[in-house]
N, C-alpha and C positions, 0 to 999 in steps of 0.2 A: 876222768878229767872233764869239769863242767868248761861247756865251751862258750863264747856270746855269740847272742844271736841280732842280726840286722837286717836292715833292709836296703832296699837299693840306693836310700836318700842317706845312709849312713856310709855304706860303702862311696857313695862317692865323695863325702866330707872325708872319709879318713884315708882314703886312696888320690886324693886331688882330680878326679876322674868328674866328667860330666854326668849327671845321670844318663843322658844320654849314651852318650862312651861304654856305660857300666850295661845298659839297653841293650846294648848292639853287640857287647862281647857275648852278653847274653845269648842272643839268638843267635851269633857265630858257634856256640856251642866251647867258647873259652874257659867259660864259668859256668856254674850251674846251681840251679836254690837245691836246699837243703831240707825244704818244705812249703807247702802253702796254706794259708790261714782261710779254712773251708767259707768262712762269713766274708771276709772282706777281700779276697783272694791276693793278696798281699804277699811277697816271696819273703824266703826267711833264707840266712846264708850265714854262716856262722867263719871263726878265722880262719880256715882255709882257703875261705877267697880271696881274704884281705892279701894273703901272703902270697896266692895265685895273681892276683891283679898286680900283686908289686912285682915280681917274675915278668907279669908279660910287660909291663913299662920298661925295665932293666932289654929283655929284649926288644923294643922298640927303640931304645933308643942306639943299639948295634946297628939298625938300619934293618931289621929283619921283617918281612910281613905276614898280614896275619895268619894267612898259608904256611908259613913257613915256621909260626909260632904254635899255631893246632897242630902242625907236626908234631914239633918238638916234645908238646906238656903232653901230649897224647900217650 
């Protein structure tokens, strides 16, 4: 199965997410690239995240935090 591939300024157009936001699940270790582009070091993340990033919105807005959300998807 051919999957797409993005970047953080896509994942955050198609997830309504800040880039920022998309940043910071980031280094929370929520999300994770799928590869880096060895020239321009650019992350690549294909739909896995997209469907990972709508999950953790879905539980954000339970009221649950990010602790409690790297639990869960862990």
């Amino acid at each position: 199965m051919v999957s797409n591939i993005y970047l953080v300024k896509d994942l955050a157009r198609f997830t309504g997410y800040s880039i920022h936001t998309v940043k910071y699940y980031l280094k929370m270790g929520l999300i994770t690239e799928n590869g880096r582009s060895p020239e321009t070091r650019f992350r690549y993340f294909d739909d896995s995240t997209i469907l990972r990033l709508k999950k953790i919105r879905e539980l954000r807005r339970q009221g649950k935090s990010i602790k409690q959300i790297k639990g869960e998807l862990l």
